[in-house]
Every structure is written in C-alpha cells, then in structure tokens.
GUZAFI-652240 format. One record per residue: x, y, z of N, C-alpha, C in turn; chain; residue number from 1. Coordinates in steps of 0.001 Angstrom, whole numbers. Layout:
BEGIN
<n_X: X&n_Y: Y&n_Z: Z&ca_X: X&ca_Y: Y&ca_Z: Z&c_X: X&c_Y: Y&c_Z: Z&ch: A&i: NUM> .
...
This chain:
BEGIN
<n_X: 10938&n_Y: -6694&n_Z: 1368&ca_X: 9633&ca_Y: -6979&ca_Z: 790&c_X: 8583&c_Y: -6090&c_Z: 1445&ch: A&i: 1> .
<n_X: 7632&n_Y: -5684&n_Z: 514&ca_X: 6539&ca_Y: -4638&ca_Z: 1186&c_X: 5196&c_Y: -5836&c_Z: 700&ch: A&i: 2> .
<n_X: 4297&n_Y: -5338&n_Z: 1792&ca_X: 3218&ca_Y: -6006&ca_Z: 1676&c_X: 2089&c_Y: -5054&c_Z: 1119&ch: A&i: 3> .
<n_X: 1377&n_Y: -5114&n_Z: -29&ca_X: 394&ca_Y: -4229&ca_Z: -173&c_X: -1160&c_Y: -4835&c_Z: 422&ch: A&i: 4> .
<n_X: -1809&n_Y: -4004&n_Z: 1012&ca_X: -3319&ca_Y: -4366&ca_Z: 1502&c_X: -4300&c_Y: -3672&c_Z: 1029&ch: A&i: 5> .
<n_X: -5048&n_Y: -4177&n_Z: 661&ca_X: -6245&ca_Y: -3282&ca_Z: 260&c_X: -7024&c_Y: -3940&c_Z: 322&ch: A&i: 6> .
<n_X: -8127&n_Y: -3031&n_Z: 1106&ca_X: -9778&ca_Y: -3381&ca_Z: 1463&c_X: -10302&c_Y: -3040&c_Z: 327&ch: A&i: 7> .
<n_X: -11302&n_Y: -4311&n_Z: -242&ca_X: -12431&ca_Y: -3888&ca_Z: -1105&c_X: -13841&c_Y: -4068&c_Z: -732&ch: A&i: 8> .
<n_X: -14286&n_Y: -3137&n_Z: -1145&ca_X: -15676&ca_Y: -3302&ca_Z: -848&c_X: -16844&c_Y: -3318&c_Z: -1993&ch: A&i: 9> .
<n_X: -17103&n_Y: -4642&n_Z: -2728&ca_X: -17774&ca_Y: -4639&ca_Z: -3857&c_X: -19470&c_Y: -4660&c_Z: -3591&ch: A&i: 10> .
<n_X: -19825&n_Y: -4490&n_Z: -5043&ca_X: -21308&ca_Y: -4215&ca_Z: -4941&c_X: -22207&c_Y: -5435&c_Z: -4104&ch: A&i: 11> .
<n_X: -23176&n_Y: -5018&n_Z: -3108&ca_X: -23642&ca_Y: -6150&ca_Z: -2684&c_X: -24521&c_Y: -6642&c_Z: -4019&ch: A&i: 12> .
<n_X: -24484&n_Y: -8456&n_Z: -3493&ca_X: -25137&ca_Y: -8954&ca_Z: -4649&c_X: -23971&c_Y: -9370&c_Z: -6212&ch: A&i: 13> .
<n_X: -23103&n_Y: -8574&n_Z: -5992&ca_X: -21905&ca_Y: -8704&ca_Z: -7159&c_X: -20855&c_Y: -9843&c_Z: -6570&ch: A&i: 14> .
<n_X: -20802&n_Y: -10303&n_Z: -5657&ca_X: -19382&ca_Y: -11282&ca_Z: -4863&c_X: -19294&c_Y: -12558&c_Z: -5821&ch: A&i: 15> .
<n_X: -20345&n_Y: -13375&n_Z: -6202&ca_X: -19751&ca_Y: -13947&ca_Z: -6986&c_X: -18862&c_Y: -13431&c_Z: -8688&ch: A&i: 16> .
<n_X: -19699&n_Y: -13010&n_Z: -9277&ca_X: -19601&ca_Y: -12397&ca_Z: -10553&c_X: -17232&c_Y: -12004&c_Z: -10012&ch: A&i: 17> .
<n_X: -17602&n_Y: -11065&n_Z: -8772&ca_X: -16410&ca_Y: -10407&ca_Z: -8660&c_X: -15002&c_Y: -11574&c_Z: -8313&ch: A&i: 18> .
<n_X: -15698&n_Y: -12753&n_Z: -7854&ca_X: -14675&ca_Y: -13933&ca_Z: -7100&c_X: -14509&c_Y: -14375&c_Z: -8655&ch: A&i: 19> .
<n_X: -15224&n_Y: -14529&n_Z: -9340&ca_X: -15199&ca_Y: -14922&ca_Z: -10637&c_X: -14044&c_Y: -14262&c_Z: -11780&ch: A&i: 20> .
<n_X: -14235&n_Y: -13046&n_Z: -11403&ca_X: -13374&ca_Y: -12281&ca_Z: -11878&c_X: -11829&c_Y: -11731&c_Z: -12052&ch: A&i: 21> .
<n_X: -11785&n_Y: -11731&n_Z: -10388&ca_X: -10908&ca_Y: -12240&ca_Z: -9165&c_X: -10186&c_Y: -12925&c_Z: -9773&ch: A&i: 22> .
<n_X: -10462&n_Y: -14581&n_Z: -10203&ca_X: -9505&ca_Y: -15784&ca_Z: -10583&c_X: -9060&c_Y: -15716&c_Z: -11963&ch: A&i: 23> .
<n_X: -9577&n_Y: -14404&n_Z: -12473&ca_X: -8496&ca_Y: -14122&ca_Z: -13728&c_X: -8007&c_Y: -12819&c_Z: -13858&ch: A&i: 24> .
<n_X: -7675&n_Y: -12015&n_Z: -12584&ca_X: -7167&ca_Y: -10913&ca_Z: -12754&c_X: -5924&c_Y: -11247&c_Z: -11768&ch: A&i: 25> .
<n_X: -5762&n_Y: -12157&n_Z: -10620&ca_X: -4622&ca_Y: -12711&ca_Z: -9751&c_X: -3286&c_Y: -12576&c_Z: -10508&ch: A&i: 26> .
<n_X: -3560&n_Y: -13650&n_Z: -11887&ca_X: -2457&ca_Y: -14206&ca_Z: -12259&c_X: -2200&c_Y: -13262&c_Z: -13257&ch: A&i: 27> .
<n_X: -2905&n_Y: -11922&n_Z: -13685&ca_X: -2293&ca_Y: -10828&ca_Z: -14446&c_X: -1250&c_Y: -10080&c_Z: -13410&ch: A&i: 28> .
<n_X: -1336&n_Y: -9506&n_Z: -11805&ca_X: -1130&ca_Y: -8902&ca_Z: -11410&c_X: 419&c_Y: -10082&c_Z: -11198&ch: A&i: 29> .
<n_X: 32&n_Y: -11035&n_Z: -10403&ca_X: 1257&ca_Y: -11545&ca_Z: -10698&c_X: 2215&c_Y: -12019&c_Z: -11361&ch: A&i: 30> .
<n_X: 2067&n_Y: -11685&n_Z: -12524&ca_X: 2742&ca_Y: -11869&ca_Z: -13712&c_X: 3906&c_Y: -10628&c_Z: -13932&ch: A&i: 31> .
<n_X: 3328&n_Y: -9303&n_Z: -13015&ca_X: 4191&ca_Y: -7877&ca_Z: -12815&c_X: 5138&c_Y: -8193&c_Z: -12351&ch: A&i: 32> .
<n_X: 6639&n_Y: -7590&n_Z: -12906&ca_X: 7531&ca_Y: -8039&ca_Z: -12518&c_X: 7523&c_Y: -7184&c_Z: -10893&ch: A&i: 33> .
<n_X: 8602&n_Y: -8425&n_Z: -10102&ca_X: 8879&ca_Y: -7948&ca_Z: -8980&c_X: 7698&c_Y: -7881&c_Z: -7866&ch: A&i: 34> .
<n_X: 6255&n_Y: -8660&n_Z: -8331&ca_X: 5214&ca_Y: -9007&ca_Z: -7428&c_X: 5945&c_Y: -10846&c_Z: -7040&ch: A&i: 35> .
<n_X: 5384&n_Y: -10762&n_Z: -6091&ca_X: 6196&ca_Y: -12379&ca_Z: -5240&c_X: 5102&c_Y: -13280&c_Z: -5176&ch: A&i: 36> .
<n_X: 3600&n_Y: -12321&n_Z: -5169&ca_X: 2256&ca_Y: -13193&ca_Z: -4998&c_X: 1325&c_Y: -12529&c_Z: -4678&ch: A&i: 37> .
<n_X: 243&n_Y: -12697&n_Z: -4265&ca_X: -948&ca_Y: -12240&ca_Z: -4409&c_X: -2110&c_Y: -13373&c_Z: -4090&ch: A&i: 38> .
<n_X: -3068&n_Y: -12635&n_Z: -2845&ca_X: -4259&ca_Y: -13724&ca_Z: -2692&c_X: -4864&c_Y: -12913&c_Z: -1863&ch: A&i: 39> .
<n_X: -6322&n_Y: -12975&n_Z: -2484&ca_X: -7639&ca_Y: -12565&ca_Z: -2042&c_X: -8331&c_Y: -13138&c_Z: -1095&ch: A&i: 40> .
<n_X: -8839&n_Y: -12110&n_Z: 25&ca_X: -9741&ca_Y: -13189&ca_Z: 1361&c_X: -11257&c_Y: -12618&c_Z: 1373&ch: A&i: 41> .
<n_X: -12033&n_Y: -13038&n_Z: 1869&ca_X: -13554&ca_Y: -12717&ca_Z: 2023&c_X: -13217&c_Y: -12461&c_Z: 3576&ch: A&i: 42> .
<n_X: -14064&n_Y: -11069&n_Z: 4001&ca_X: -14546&ca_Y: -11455&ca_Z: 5232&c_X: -15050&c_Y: -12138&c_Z: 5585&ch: A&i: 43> .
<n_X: -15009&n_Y: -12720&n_Z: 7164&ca_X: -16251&ca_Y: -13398&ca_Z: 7735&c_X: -17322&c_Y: -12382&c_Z: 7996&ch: A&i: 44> .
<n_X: -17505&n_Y: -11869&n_Z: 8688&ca_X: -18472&ca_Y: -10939&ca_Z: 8703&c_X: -19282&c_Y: -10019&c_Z: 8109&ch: A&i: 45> .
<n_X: -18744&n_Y: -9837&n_Z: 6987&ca_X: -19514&ca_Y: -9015&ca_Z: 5720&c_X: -18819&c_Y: -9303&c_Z: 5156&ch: A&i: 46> .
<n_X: -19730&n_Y: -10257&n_Z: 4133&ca_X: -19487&ca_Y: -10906&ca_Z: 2982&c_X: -19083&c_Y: -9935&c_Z: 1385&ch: A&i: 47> .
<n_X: -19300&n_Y: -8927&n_Z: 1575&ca_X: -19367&ca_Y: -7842&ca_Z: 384&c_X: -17312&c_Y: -7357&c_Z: 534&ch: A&i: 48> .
<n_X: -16796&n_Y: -8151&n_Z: 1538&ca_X: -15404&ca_Y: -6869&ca_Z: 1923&c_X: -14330&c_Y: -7852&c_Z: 1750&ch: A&i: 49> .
<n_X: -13231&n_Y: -7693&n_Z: 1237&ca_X: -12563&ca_Y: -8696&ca_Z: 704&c_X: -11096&c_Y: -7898&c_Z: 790&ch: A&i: 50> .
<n_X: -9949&n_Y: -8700&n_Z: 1378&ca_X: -8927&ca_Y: -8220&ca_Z: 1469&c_X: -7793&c_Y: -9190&c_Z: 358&ch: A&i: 51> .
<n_X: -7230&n_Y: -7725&n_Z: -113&ca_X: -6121&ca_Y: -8348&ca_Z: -1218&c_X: -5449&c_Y: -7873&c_Z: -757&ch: A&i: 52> .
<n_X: -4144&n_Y: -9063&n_Z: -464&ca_X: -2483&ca_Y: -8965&ca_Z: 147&c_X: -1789&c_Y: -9093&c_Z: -1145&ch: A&i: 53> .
<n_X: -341&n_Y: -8457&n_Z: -1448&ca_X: 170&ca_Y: -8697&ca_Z: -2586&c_X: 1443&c_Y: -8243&c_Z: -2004&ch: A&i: 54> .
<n_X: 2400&n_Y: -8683&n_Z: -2228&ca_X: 3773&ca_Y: -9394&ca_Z: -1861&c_X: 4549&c_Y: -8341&c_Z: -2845&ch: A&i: 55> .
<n_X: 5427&n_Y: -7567&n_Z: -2548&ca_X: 5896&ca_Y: -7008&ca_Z: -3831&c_X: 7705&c_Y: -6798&c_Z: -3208&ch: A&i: 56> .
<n_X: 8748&n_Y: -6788&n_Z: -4089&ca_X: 9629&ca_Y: -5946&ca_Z: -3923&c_X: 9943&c_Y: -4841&c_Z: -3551&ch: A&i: 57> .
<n_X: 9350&n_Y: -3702&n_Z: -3490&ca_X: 9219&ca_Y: -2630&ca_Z: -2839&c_X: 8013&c_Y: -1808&c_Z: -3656&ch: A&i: 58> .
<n_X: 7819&n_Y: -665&n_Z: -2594&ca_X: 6849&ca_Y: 507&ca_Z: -2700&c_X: 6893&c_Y: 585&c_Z: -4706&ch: A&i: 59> .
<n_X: 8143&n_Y: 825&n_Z: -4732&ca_X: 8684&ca_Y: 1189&ca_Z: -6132&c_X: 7980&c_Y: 293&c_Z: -7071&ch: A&i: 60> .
<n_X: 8186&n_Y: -811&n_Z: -6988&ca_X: 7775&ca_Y: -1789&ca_Z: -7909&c_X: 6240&c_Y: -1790&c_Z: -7700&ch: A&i: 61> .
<n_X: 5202&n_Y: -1888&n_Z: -6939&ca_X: 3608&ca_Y: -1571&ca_Z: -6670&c_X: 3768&c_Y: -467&c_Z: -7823&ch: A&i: 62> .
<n_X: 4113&n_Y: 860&n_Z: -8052&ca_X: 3901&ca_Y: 2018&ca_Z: -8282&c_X: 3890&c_Y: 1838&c_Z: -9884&ch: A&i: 63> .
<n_X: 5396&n_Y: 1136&n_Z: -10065&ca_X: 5581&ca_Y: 594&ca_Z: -12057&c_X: 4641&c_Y: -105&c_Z: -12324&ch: A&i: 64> .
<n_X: 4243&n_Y: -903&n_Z: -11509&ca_X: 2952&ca_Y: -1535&ca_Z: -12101&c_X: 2241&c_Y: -882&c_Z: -12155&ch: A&i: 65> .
<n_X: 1431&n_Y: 189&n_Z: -11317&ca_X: 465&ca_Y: 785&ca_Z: -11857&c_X: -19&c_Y: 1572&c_Z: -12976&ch: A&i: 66> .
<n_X: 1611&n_Y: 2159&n_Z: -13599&ca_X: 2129&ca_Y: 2878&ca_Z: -14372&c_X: 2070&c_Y: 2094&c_Z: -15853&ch: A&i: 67> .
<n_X: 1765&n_Y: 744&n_Z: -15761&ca_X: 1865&ca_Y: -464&ca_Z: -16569&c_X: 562&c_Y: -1022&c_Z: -17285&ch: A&i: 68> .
<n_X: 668&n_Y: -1494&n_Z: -18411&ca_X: -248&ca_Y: -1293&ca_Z: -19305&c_X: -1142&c_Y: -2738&c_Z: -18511&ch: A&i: 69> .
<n_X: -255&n_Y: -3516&n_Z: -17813&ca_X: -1141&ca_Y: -4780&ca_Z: -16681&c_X: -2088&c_Y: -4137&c_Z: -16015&ch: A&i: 70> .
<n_X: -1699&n_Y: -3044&n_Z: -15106&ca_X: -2842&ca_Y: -2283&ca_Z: -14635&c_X: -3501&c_Y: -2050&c_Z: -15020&ch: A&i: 71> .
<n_X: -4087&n_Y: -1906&n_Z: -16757&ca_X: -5214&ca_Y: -1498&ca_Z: -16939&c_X: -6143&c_Y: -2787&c_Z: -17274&ch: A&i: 72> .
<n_X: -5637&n_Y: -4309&n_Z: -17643&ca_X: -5742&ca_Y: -4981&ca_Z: -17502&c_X: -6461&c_Y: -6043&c_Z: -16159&ch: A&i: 73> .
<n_X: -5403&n_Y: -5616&n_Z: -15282&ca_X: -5863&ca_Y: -5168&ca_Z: -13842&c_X: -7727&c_Y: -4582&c_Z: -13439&ch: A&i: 74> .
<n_X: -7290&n_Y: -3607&n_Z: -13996&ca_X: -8352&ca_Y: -2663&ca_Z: -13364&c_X: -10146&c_Y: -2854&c_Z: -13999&ch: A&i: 75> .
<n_X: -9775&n_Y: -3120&n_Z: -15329&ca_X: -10945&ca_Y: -3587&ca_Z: -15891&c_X: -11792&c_Y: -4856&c_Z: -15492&ch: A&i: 76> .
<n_X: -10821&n_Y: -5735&n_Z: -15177&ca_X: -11516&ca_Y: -6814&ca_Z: -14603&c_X: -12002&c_Y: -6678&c_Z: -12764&ch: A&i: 77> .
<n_X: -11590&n_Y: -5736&n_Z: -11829&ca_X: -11762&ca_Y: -5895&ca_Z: -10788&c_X: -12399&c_Y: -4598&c_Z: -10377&ch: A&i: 78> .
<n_X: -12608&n_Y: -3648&n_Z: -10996&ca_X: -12690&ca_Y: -2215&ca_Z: -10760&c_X: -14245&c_Y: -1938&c_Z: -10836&ch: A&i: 79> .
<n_X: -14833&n_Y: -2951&n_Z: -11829&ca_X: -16549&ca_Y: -2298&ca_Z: -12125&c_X: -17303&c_Y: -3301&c_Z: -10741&ch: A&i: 80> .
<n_X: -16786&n_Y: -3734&n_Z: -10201&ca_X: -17345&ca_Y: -4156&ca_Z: -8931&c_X: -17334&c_Y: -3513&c_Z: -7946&ch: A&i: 81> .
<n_X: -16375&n_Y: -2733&n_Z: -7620&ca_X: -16339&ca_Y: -1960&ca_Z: -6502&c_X: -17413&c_Y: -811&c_Z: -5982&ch: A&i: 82> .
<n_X: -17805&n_Y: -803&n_Z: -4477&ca_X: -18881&ca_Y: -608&ca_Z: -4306&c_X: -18035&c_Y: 1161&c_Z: -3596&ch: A&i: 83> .
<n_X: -17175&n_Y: 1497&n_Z: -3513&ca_X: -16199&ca_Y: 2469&ca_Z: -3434&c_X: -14668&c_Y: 2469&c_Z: -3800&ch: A&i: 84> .
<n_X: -14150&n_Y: 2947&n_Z: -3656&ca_X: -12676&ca_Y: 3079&ca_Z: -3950&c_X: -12036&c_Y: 2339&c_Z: -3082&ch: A&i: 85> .
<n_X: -10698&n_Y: 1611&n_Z: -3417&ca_X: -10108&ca_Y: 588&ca_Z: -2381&c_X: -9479&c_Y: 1466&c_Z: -1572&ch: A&i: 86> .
<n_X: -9390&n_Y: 787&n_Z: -218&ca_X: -8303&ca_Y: 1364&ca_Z: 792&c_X: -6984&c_Y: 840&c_Z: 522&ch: A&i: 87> .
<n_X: -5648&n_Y: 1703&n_Z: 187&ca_X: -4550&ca_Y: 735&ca_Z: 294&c_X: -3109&c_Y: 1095&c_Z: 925&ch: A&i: 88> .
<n_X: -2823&n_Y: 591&n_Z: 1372&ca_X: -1440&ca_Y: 817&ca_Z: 2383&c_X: -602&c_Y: 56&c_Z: 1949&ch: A&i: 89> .
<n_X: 457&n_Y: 192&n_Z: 2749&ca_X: 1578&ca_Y: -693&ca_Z: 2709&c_X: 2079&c_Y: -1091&c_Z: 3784&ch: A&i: 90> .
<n_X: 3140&n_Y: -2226&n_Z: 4280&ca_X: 3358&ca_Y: -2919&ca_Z: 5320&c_X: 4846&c_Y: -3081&c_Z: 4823&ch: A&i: 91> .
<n_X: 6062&n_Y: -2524&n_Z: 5781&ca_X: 7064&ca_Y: -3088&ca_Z: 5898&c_X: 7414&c_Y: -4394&c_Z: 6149&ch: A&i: 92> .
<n_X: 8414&n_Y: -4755&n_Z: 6461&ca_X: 8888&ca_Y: -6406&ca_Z: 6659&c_X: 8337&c_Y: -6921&c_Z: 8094&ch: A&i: 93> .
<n_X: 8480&n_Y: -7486&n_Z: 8695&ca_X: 8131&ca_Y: -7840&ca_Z: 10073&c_X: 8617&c_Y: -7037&c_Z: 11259&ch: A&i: 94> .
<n_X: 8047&n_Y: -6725&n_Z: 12335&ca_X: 8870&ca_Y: -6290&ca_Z: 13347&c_X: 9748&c_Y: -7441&c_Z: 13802&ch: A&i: 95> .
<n_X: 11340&n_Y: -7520&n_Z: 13962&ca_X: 11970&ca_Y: -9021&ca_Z: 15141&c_X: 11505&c_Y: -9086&c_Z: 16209&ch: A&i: 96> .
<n_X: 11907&n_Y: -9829&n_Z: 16240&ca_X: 11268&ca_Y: -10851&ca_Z: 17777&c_X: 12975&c_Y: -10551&c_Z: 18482&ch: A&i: 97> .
C-alpha cells in the first residue's frame, strides 16, 4: 500500500465553500478503483492548509486515476480553490519495528 499526501493550500477566506466541496469530491476519489480511502485534515495553525492522505494500491493505481475521467470530476470540484498547486508525494508501507 502507498500512501499519497498532499498539501493544499486554498484561497484564504474560501475554507468553508472548499470543506463544502471537499464532502463531495472524497467519495468520487474513492470510488477509483484500487483507492482503500481517503480523508482530509485542517491545520491547526493555518487554517487555509489542509492535508489529504489517500490510501492507494500502488504508485500505479494513483497515476490510472489520474488518467481517469474521475479525475476530472475530481479536479473540478477541489481545484478552483486552490491558492497554488498541491504538493504531492508518496509514502511507502511502514518502516518495522
């Protein structure tokens, strides 16, 4: 399992409108096959910056989705908020203990 992260940073003044938005673009993204889940956090500290974790099967599967007509679906609802372009990485499985 890969973890996707991405920092957003939406328009100040836009956070509700975007949390709003948020709760109907979740259950598009997870609806992509081979996503496991997905959930959005607010900073504490600046309220404008919001981190989305999303659970996926691998790198591969993030990528088909984007490639996917959900993504544009996706993107329309979460994209005209953004106050720049998201940061996004990826996260392997856990280090063992």
């Amino acid at each position: 399992m890969i973890i996707e992260n991405a920092l957003l940073s939406v328009t100040p003044g836009r956070e509700e409108e975007f949390e709003a938005s948020m709760a109907t673009a979740l259950p598009i993204i997870e609806s992509a096959p081979a996503c496991i889940g997905a959930e959005v956090r607010r900073q504490h500290e600046n309220e404008s910056v919001y981190l989305l974790l999303i659970r996926w099967e691998s790198v591969a599967a993030h990528m088909a989705f984007r490639a996917s007509p959900l993504f544009a679906q996706w993107r329309e609802r979460t994209h005209p908020f953004y106050a720049e372009p998201p940061s996004v990485t990826h996260f392997n499985e856990p280090i063992t203990r």
